[in-house]
N, C-alpha and C positions, 0 to 999 in steps of 0.2 A: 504493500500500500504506500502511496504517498503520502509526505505530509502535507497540509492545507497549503502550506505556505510557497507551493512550489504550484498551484494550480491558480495561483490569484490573477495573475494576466501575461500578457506579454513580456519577453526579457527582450528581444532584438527590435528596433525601431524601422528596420527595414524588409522588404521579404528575400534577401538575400546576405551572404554571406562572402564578401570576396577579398575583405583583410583585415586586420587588426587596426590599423591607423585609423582606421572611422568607426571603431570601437568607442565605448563610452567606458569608464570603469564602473557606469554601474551595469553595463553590459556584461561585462567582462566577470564580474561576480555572480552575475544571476547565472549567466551558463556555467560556472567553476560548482556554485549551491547544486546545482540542477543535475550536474555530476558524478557528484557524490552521491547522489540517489543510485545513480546506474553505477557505479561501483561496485553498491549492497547489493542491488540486482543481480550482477552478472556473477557475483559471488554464491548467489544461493541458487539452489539446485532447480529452481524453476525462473530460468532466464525468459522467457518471453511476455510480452508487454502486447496487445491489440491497439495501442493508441495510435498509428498509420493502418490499421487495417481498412482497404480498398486504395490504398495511397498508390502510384507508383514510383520508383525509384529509377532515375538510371544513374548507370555509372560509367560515364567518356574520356577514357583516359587515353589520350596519344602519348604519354612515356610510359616506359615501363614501372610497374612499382608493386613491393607486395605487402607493406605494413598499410598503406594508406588503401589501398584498392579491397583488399581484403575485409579490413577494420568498417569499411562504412558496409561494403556489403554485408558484414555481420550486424551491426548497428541497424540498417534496415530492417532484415531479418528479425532478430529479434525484436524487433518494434511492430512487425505484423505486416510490411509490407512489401509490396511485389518488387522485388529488386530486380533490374537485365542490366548485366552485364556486358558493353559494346565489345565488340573483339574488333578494334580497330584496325591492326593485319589485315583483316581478312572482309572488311566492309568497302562500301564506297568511296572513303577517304582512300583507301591505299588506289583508288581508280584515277584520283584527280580532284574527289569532290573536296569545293574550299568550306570552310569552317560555318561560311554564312548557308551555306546552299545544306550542309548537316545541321542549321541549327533549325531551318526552316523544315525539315524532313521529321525532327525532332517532334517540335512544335505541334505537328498534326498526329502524331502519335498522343497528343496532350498527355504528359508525364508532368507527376508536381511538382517532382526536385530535381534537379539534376546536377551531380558530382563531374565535377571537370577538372583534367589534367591537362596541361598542353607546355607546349614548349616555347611561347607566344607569351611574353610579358602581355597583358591587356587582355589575354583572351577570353575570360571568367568575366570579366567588367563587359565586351563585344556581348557576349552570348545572355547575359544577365538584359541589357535593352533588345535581344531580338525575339528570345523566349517568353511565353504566360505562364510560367513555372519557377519556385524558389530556383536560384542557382549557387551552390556552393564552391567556390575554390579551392582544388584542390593542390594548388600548385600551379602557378603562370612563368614560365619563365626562371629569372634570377629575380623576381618582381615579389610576391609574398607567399606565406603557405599558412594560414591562421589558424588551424585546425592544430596545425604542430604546435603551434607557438601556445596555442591554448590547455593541448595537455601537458607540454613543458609546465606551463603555470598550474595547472592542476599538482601535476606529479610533486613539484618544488613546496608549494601550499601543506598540503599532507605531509612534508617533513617540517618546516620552517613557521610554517601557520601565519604568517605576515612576509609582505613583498617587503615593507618601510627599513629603508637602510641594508637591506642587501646590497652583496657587491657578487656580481656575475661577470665571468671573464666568456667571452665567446670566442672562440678560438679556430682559428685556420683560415678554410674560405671563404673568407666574408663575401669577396668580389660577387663569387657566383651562387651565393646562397641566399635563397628567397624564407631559408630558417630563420636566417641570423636577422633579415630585414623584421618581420615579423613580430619574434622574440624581442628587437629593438623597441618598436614600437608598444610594445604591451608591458615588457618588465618598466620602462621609463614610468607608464601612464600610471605604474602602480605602485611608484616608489622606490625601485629598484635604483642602483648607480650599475651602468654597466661598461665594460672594459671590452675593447674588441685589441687581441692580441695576435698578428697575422703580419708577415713579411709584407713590403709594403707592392710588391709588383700581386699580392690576395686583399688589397681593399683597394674598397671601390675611389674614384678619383674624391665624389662629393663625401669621404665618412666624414668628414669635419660636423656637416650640419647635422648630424645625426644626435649631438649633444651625448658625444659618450667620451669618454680616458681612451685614450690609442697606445699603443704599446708594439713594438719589436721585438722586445724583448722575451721570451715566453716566463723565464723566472722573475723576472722584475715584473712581470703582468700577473702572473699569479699571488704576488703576496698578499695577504690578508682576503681572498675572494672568500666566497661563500658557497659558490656556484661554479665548477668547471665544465663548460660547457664545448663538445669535441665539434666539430663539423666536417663533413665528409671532403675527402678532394674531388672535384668534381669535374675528371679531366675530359668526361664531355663536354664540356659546356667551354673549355679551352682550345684555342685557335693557335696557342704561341707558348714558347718556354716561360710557362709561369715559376716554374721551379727547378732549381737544378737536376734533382734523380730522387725517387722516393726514398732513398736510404739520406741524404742528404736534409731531405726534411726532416722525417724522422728525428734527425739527432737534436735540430731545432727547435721544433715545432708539436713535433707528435709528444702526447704526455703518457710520460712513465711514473713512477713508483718515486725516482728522484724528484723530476720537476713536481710533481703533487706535493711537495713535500715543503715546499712554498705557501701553498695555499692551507687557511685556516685547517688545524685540529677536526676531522670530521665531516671539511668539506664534501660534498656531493658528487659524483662525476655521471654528465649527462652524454648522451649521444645520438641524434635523429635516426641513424641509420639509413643505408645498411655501413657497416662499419668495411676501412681498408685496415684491417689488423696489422701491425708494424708499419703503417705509413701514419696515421691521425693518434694511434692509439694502438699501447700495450697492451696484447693477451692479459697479461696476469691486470692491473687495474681494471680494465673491461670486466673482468669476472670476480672479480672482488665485491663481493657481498658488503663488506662493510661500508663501502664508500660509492658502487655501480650501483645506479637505480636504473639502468638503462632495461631490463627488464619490464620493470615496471612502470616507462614512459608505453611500453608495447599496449601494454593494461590496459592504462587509462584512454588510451587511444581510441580504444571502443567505447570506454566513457562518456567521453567529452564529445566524439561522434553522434551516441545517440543523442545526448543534450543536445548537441545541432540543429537534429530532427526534429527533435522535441518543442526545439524554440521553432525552427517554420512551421511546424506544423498547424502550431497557435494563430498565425496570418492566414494559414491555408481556411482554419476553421471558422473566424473570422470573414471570411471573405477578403483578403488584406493583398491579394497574389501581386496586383500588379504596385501596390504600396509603395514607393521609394525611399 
């Protein structure tokens, strides 16, 4: 059962969901509260919820991915709704078809939500004004990914229990990580001080205005954090020698058992995945129970997902669809 307090109205001001910068904090709590419901949930032996039941779902991912593509499809799922998953491979997009001409194909299938991955900073924003159905971002580009950044803050929540005067180091690829943008945006909005510590040919030209500590250094960046946060290398998304050799970064950059050693007594170590084991990060801290929650960012993942749901679906029932 839920409690009253999570049924009393809407938490998202919009019918869509496409980043954290136009998050409110008191947005940003109502879904973290709404969360932890699905937590209990998914903890107790009868995982299924009927509050999308006759909804549908789709899920359009043109990159590959299996923590994110998998997580909402279970979050539908057990929410009670018809989820299809696009096999993009194998549809009209690998023919030629452009993004507008699948969103209008879409469109007449009338589906209420739809989970979008693409490789198109802007794309979830395009398809959000072409669609009459929530649109969630699942990922645009090196542009944002909210969904992460939101169980980040969940997961952090459940150990820390207040953002105020955290110090979070985000580490590595900033340039081409639509985590670290995200995570910026929402750890700031909630009190957080955060540190982006990355060689400077891994951040982006504008981090200045980002209003965060920059750092080179990875043990001078580490000291005193709260929060070690790893980010993947993301030599897709790399056109030129960002980095000399991955053994080369590593010695730099990737954190081990020494450089942790920097940051606060107890600190945290996070990591979006999927993980390059001895390029970003050490085997042994990676598995390290006492200090990896990286397990259980997987967790909340489905979490914070269905609360996603949960918030559109309040517009959906509403009548709210085309709301902005």
């Amino acid at each position: 059962m839920r409690s009253a307090a999570l049924d009393e109205g809407p938490i998202l001001q919009t019918s869509h969901l496409l980043g954290t910068e136009a998050l409110s904090v008191d947005e940003i709590i109502g879904l973290l509260d709404l969360a932890e419901h699905y937590v209990t949930l998914n903890r107790s032996a009868e995982k299924k919820s009927a509050l999308l039941r006759g909804r549908t779902l789709i899920n359009l991912f043109y990159e590959a991915s299996t923590r994110t593509q998998s997580s909402f499809e279970l979050a539908g799922k057990r929410l009670g709704a018809d989820v299809l998953n696009m096999a993009v491979k194998t549809s009209s997009v690998s023919k030629g078809e452009t993004l507008i001409d699948t969103a209008t194909t879409l469109n007449a299938m009338r589906p209420d939500i739809l989970v979008v991955r693409h490789q198109a900073s802007g794309a979830a924003e395009l398809l959000s004004r072409k669609l009459n159905c929530c649109v969630v971002n699942a990922g645009d580009g090196s542009h944002e990914h909210p969904t992460q950044a939101l169980l980040d803050a969940l997961t952090i929540r459940r150990h820390l229990r207040s953002f105020e005067g955290l110090v979070v180091a985000i580490c590595g690829d900033v340039a081409h990580s639509r985590v670290a943008r995200s995570n910026i945006h929402l750890l700031s909005k909630m009190g957080a001080r955060v540190r982006l510590i990355a060689p400077r040919t891994l951040l982006p030209a504008d981090a200045d205005r980002f209003g965060v500590e920059i750092f080179h250094d990875m043990r001078e960046g580490l000291k005193g954090v709260d929060i070690v946060m790893m980010l993947r290398l993301q030599l897709e998304r790399m056109s030129g020698a960002f980095v000399p050799s991955a053994r080369e970064y590593f010695h730099f950059y990737g954190l081990d058992a020494e450089k942790l050693k920097n940051a606060k007594p107890g600190a945290l170590v996070m990591h979006p995945g999927p993980m390059n084991r001895g390029v970003e990060i050490d085997s042994a801290v990676a598995d390290d129970i006492e200090v990896s929650v990286i397990q259980e960012q997987v967790e909340m993942g489905v979490a914070i997902r269905m609360a996603v749901l949960d918030a559109l679906s309040r517009g959906l029932a509403a009548g709210g669809r085309n709301a902005r």
